[in-house]
C-alpha positions as CSV (number, residue, x, y, z in Angstrom):
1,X,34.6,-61.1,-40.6
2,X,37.2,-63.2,-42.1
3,X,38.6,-66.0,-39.9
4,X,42.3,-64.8,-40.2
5,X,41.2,-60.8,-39.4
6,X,39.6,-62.4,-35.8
7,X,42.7,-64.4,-35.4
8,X,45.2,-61.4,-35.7
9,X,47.5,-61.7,-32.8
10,X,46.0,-65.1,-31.7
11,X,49.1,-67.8,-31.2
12,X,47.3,-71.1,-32.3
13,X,48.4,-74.4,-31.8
14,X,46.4,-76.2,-34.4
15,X,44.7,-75.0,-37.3
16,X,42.8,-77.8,-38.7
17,X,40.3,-76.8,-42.3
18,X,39.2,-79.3,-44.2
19,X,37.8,-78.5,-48.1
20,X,33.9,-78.6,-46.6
21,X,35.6,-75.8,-44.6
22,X,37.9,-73.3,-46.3
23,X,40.4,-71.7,-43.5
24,X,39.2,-68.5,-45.3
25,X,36.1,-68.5,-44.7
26,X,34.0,-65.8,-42.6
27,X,32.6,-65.4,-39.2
28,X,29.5,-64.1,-38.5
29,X,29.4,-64.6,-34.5
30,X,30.7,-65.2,-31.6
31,X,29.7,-67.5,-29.2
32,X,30.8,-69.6,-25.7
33,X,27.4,-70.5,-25.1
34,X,26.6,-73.5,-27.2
35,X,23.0,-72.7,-26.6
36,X,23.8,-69.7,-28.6
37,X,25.3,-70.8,-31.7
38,X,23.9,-70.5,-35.2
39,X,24.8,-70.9,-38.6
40,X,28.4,-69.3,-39.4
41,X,28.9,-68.9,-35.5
42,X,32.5,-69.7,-34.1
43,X,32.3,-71.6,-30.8
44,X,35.2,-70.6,-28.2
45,X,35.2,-73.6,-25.9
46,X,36.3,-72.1,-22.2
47,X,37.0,-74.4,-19.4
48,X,35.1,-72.3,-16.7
49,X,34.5,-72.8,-12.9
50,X,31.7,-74.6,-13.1
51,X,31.6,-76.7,-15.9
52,X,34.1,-77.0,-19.4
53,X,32.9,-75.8,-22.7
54,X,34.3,-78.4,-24.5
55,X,31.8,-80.5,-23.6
56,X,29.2,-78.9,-25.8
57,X,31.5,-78.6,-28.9
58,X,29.4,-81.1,-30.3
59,X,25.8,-79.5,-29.2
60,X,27.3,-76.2,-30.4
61,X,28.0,-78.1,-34.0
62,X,24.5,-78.9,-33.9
63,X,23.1,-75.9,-33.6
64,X,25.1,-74.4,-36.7
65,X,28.9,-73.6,-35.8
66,X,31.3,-73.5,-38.1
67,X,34.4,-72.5,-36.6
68,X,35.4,-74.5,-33.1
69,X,38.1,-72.6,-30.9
70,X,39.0,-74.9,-28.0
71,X,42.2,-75.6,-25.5
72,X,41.7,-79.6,-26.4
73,X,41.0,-80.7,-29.9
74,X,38.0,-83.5,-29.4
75,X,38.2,-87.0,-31.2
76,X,35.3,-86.3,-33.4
77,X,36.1,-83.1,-35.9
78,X,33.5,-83.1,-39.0
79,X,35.0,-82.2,-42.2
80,X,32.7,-79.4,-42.1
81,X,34.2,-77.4,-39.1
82,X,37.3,-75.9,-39.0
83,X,39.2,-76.4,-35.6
84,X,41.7,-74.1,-33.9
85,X,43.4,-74.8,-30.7
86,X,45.1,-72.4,-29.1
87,X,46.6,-72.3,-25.3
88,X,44.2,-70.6,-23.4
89,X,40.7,-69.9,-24.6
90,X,39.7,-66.9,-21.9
91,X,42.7,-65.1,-23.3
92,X,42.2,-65.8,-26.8
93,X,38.3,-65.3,-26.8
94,X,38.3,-61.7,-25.3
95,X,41.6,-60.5,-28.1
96,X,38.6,-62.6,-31.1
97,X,36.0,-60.3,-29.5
98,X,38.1,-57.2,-29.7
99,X,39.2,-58.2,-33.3
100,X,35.4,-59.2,-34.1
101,X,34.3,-55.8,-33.3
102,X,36.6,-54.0,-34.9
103,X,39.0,-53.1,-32.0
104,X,36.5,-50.3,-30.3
105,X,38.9,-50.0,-27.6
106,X,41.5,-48.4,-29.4
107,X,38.7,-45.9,-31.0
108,X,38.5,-44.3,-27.8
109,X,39.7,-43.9,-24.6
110,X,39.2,-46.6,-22.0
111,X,39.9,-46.1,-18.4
112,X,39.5,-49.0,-15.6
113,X,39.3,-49.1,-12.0
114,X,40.5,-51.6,-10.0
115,X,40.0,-52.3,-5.9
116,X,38.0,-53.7,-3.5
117,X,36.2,-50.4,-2.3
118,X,35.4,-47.2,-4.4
119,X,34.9,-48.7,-7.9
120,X,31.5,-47.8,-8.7
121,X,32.0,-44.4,-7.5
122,X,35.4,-43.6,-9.2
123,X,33.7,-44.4,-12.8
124,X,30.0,-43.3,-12.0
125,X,31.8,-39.2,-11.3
126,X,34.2,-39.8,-14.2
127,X,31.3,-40.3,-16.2
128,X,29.6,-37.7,-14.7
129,X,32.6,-35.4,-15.0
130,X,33.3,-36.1,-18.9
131,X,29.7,-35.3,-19.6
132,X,29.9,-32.2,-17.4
133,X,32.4,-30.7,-19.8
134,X,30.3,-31.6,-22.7
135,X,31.5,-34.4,-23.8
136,X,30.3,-37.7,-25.0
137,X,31.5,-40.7,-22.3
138,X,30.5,-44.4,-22.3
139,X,30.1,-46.1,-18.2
140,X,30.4,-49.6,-17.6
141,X,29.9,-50.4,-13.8
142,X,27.9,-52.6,-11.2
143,X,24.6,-50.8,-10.9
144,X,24.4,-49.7,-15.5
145,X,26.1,-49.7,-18.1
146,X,25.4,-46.3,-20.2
147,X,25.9,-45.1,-23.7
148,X,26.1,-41.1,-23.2
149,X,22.6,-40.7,-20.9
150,X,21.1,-43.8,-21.8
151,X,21.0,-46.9,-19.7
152,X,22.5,-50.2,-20.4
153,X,21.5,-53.2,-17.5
154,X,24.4,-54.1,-16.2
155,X,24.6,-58.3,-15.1
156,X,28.3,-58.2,-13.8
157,X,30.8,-56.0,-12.3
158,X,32.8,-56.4,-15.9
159,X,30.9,-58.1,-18.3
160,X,31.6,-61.2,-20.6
161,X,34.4,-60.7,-23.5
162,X,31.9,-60.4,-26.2
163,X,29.4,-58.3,-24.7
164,X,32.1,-56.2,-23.2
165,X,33.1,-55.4,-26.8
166,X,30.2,-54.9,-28.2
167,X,29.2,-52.4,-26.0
168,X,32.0,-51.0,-26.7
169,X,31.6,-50.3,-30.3
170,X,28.2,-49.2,-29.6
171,X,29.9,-46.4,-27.8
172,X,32.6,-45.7,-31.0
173,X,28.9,-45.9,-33.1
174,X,27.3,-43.6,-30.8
175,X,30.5,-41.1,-31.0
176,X,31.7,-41.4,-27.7
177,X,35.2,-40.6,-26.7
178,X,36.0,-41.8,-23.7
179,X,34.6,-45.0,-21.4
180,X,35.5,-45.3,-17.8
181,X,34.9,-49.1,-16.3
182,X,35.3,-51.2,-13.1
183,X,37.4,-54.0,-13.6
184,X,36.9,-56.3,-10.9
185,X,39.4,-59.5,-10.2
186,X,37.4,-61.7,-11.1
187,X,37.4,-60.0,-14.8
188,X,41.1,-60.0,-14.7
189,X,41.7,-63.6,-13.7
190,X,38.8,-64.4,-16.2
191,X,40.8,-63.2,-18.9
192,X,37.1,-61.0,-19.5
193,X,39.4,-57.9,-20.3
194,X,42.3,-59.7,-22.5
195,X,42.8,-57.9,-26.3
196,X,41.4,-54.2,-24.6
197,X,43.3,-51.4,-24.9
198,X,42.8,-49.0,-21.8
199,X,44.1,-45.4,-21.4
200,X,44.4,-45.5,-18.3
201,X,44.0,-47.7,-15.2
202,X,43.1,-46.2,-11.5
203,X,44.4,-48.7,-8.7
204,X,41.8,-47.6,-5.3
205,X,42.8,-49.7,-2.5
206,X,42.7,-53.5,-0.9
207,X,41.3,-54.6,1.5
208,X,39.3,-58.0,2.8
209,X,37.1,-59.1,0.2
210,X,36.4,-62.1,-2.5
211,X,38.8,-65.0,-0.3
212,X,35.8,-67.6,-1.3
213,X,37.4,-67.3,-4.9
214,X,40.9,-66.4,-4.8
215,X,41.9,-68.1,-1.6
216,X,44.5,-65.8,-0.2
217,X,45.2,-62.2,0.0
218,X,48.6,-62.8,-2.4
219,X,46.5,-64.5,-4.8
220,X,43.5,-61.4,-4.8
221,X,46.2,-58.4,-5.1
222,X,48.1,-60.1,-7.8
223,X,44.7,-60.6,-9.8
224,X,44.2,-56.4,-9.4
225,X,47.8,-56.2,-10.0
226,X,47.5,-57.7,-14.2
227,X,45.7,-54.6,-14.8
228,X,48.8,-53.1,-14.6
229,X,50.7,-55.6,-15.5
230,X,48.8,-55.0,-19.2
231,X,49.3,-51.4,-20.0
232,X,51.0,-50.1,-22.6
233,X,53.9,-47.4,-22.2
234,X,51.2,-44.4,-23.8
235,X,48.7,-45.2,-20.5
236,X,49.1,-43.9,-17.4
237,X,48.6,-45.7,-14.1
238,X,47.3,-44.0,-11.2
239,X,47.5,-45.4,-7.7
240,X,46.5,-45.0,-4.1
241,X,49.8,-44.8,-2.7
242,X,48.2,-44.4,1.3
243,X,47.1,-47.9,0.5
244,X,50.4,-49.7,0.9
245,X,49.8,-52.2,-2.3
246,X,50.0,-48.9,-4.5
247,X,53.6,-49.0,-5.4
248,X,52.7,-53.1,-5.9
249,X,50.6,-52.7,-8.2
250,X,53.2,-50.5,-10.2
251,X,55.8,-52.6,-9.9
252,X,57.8,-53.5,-13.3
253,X,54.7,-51.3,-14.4
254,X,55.4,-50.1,-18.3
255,X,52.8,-47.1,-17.8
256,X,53.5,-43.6,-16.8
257,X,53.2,-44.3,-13.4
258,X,51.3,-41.4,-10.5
259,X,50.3,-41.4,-7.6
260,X,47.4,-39.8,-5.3
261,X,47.2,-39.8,-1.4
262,X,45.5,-37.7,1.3
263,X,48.7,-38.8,3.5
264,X,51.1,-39.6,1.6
265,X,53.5,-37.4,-0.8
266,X,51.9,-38.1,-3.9
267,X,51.1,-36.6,-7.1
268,X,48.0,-35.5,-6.3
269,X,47.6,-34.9,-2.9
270,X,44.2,-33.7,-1.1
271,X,43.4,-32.5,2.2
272,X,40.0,-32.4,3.8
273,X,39.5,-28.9,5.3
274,X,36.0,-29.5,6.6
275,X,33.3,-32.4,6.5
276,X,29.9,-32.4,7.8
277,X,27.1,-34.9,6.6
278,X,26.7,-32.2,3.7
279,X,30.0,-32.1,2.1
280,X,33.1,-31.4,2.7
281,X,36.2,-28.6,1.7
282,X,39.1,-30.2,0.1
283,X,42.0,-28.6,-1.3
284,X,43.9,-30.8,-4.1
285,X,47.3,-29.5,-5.2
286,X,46.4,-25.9,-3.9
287,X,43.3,-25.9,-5.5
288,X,40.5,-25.3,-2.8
289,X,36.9,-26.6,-3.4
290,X,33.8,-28.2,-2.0
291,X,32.0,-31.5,-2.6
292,X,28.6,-32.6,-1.6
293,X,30.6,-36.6,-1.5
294,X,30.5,-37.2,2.2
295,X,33.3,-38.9,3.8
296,X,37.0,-39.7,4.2
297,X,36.6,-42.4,1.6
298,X,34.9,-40.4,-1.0
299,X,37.4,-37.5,-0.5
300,X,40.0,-40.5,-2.4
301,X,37.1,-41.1,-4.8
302,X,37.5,-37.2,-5.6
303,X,41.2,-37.4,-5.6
304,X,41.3,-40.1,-8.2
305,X,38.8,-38.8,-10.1
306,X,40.2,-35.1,-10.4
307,X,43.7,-36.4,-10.9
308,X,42.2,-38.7,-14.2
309,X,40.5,-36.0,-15.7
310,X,43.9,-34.0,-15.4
311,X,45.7,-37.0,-16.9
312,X,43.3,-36.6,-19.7
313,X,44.5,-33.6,-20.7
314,X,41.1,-31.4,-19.7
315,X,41.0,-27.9,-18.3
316,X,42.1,-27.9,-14.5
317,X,39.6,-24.7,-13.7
318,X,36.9,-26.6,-15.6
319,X,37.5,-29.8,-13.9
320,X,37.3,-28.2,-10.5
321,X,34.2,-26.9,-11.4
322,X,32.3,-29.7,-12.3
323,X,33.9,-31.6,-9.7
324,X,32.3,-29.3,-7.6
325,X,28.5,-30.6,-8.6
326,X,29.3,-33.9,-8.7
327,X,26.9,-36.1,-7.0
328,X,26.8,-40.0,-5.6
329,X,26.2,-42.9,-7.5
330,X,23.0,-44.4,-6.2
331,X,22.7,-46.5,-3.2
332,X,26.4,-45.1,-2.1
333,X,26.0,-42.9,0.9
334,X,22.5,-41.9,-0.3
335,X,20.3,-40.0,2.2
336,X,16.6,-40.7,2.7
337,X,14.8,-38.5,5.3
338,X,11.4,-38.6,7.4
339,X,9.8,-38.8,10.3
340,X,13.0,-36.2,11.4
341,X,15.3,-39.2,11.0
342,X,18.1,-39.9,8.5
343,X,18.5,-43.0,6.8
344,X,22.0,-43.7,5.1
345,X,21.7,-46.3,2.6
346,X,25.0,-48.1,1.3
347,X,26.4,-50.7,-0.5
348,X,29.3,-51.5,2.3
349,X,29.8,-55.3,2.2
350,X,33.2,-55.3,3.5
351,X,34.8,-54.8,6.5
352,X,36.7,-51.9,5.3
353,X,33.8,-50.2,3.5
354,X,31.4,-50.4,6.7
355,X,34.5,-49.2,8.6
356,X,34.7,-46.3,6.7
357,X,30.6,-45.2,6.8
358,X,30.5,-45.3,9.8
359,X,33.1,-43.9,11.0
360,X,32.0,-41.0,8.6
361,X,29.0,-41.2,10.3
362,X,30.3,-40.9,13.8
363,X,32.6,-38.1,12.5
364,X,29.8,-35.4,11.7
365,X,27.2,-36.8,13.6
366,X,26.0,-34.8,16.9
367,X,26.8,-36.5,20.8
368,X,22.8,-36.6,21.1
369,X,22.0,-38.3,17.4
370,X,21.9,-42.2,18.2
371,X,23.3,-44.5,15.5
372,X,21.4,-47.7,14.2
373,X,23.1,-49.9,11.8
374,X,21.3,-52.8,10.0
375,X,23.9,-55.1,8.1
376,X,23.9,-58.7,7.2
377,X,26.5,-60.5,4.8
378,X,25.8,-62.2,1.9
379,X,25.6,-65.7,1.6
380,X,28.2,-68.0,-0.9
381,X,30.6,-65.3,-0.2
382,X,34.0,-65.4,1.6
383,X,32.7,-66.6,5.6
384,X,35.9,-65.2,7.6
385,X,34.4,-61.5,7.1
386,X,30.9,-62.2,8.4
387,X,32.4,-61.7,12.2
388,X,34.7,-59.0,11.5
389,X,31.6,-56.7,9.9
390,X,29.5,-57.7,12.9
391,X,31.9,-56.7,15.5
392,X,32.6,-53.4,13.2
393,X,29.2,-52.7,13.3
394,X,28.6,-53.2,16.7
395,X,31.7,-51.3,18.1
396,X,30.7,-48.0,16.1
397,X,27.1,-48.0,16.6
398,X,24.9,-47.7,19.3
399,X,22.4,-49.8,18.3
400,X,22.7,-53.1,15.7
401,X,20.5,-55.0,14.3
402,X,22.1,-57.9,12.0
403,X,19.8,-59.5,9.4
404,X,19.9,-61.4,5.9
405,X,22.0,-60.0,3.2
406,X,21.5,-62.1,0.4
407,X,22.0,-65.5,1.8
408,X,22.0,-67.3,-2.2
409,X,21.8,-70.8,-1.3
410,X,22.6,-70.7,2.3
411,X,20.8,-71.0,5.6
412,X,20.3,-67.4,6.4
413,X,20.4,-68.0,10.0
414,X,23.4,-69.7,9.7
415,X,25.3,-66.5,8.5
416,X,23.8,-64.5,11.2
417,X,25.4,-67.7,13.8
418,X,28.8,-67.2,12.2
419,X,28.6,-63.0,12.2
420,X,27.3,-63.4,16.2
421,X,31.1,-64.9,16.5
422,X,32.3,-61.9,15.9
423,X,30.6,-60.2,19.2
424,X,31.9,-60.3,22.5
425,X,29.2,-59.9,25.7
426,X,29.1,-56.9,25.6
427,X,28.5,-56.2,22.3
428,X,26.2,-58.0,22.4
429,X,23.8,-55.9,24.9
430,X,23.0,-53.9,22.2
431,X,22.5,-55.9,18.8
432,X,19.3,-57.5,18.2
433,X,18.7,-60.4,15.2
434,X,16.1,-60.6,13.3
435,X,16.3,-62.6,10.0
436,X,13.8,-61.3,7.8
437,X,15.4,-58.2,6.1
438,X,12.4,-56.3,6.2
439,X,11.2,-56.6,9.6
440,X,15.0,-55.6,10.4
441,X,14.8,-52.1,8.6
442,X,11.5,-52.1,10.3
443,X,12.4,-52.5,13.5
444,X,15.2,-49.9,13.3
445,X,12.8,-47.7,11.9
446,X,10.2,-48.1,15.0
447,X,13.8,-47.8,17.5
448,X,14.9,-44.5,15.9
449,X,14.0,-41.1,17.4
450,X,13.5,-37.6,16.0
451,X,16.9,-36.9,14.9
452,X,18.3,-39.9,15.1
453,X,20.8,-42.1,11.6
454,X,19.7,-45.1,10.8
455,X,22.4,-47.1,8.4
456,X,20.7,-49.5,6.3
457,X,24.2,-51.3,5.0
458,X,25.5,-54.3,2.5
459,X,22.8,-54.0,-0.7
460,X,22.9,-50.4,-1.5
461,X,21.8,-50.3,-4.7
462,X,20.2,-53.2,-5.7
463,X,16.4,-54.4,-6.3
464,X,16.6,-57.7,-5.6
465,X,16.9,-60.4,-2.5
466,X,18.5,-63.4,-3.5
467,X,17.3,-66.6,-1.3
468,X,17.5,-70.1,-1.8
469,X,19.1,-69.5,-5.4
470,X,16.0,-67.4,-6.5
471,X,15.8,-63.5,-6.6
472,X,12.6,-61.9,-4.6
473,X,12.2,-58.0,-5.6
474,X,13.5,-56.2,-2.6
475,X,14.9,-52.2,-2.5
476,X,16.4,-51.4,0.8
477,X,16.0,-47.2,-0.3
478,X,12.0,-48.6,-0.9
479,X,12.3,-50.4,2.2
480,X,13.5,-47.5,4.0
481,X,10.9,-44.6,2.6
482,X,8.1,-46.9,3.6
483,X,9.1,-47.3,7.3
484,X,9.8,-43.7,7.5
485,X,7.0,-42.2,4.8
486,X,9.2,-40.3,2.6
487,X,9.2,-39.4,-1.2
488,X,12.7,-39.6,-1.4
């Protein structure tokens, strides 16, 4: 592509060509890895978290770029490298991506989800629900990406600028329509999602989670808040207005602002009719269904999801429909059964989220069913929830066993120390600590009775331990069938 077409709405600083280097010249990659530059390659130079890109301007020269985009020009600029600076390369790298790959963003229509809880849900039945009326639908979320039916492996919540954009143009390629995404904060402050165009954006809720990066709750809601703050006036923006940083979000919003709530006035406005640990009755504007989505918390994931197909312009009677089928994304609330015992498996690794299962739990569960949670918290993560999910855990169930999460690069017992904080005496007569992850979900197991819930919580859907920096296969719903010698 030609250098000028990837600059297109780029403000630059500096544009510095040299006659080894025409300023017209093309582009034939992207890259901010310099490990990953090749001949004709143009080099974006971020300064990241952990280390600045400019410092391998001259490695990425080396290995064949052409182009240099960087926030500092260096001292040394061969005459055979043309050099752009520009303000701020996170912002300008992900609008070069979109221009690189032809804009795929505008070529259909992207929705994003923002919030601690409910993400992966939200975009999982969107997906589901698009490709239930027969459409074709794109999905870029924690556990896969997909292209129609076909998996993607997903690395990040919201991948990098580039490979965000190319994905998505494999989705125009592949004639999809539509692409529903999380957006997490990180993204936002990241700049990952700068120069995409989205449809829509779908606001869930906030509550504790991520203070290791962003410090302070003001600083994590206004991260989730420049979603909306980048909308265009032909999107929409639906919100969570029970969550009381719904209207913040939409504030000096551009978007067609609406709203859902299962409390609230709102929009689109749902109440629960029935739940047991099969489903539950809902009835959304008048319109009267059931869902097998367990749960309070899901019945918002159904609200936002049935409200955004509406806002898409699709068929209310066929929209009830699918919603109607709709099923889990895996390790959310997913049920494994043997031995006459239930295991819940879940991704809950906030206070808030492990609030909500269980409470769900304790909601539909019968007065002679005992409730086991296992639940650890993971480790380079934000400490001042490890005691708040212990004492949550402990005050709803009546037995607890805390255990490793993924600790990363810290002491595993040492997390464990910090979530026993959280418990008073008490609390304590009934919780039992046992560090290996897998003798935990064992013990549980041998603890549990004919009848009985065990809640395996925190990893949901993931295959992996991660300890001491290095990832160890591990599959709490693999875990689980063994101790209790199911199929499911």
């Amino acid at each position: 592509m030609n250098i000028h077409d990837i600059l297109h709405s780029i403000e630059y600083k500096a544009f510095r060509s040299h006659n080894e280097c025409p300023a017209e010249g093309e582009v034939e990659s992207l890259s901010f890895d310099s490990r990953e530059a090749k001949a004709g390659c143009m080099f974006v130079a971020q300064k990241g978290v952990h280390s600045d890109g400019h410092l391998f301007i001259p490695k990425a020269i080396e290995n064949g770029a052409t182009v240099v985009m960087c926030q500092d020009l260096p001292d040394s600029q061969p005459d055979s490298v043309l050099f752009i600076q520009v303000q701020d390369t996170d912002e300008a790298l992900g609008v070069a991506a979109s221009n690189f790959f032809g804009n795929p963003s505008r070529r259909l229509k992207l929705v994003g989800i923002t919030g601690t809880n409910g993400k992966t849900t939200t975009v999982t039945l969107l997906h589901q629900m698009v490709r239930g009326l027969g459409l074709h639908a794109g999905l870029l979320s924690t556990i896969v990406n997909r292209i129609d039916d076909d998996e993607v492996p997903a690395t990040h919540t919201t991948p990098d600028a580039i490979e965000l954009n190319r994905l998505l143009s494999a989705m125009v390629e592949r004639g999809c329509e539509y692409c529903f995404m999380e957006v997490s904060s990180h993204a936002i402050v990241q700049k990952r999602v700068a120069g995409l165009h989205f449809a829509g954006a779908i606001f869930s809720n906030i509550t504790h989670d991520h203070l290791d990066y962003h410090k302070t709750m003001a600083n994590y809601i206004a991260a989730k808040k420049g979603l909306f703050d980048s909308l265009t006036p032909d999107a929409f923006a639906l919100v969570n207005v029970d969550d009381k940083n719904g209207r913040v979000m939409v504030q000096n919003c551009v978007a067609q602002v609406k709203t859902y709530s299962l409390q609230t006035v709102a929009d689109y406005r749902s109440k629960v009719m029935e739940s047991t640990m099969q489903g539950q009755q809902i009835v959304l504007n008048g319109n009267d269904f059931w869902t097998p989505l367990v749960g309070r918390f899901n019945a918002y994931n159904i609200t936002a999801i049935v409200a955004t197909a509406l806002l898409l312009g699709f068929d209310k009677s066929e929209v009830i429909r699918v919603a109607s089928g709709l099923h889990a994304a895996p390790g959310r609330f997913q049920y494994i059964h043997g031995r006459g015992i239930t295991a819940i498996v879940d991704y809950a690794h906030t206070p808030d989220a492990l609030k909500n299962v269980i409470d769900t739990i304790n909601q539909v569960r019968r007065p002679e069913q005992c409730l086991i949670v296992v639940v650890g918290c993971g480790g380079d993560r934000d400490p001042l929830k490890r005691p708040i999910m212990a004492r949550i855990a402990a005050e709803g169930a009546d037995r607890l066993v805390l255990t490793s999460d993924n600790p990363r690069t810290e002491d595993p017992d040492a997390i464990l120390d910090a979530m026993e904080r959280g418990l008073d005496p008490e609390l304590k007569t009934k919780t039992i600590r046992i560090t290996d992850r897998h003798q935990a979900i064992r013990a549980a197991a041998m603890m549990a009775h004919d009848g009985d819930i065990i809640l395996v919580a925190g990893k949901g859907h993931e295959t992996y331990q991660e300890v001491n920096g290095i990832r160890h296969h591990f599959d709490d719903r693999e875990e689980v069938c063994r101790e209790l010698k199911s199929d499911n």
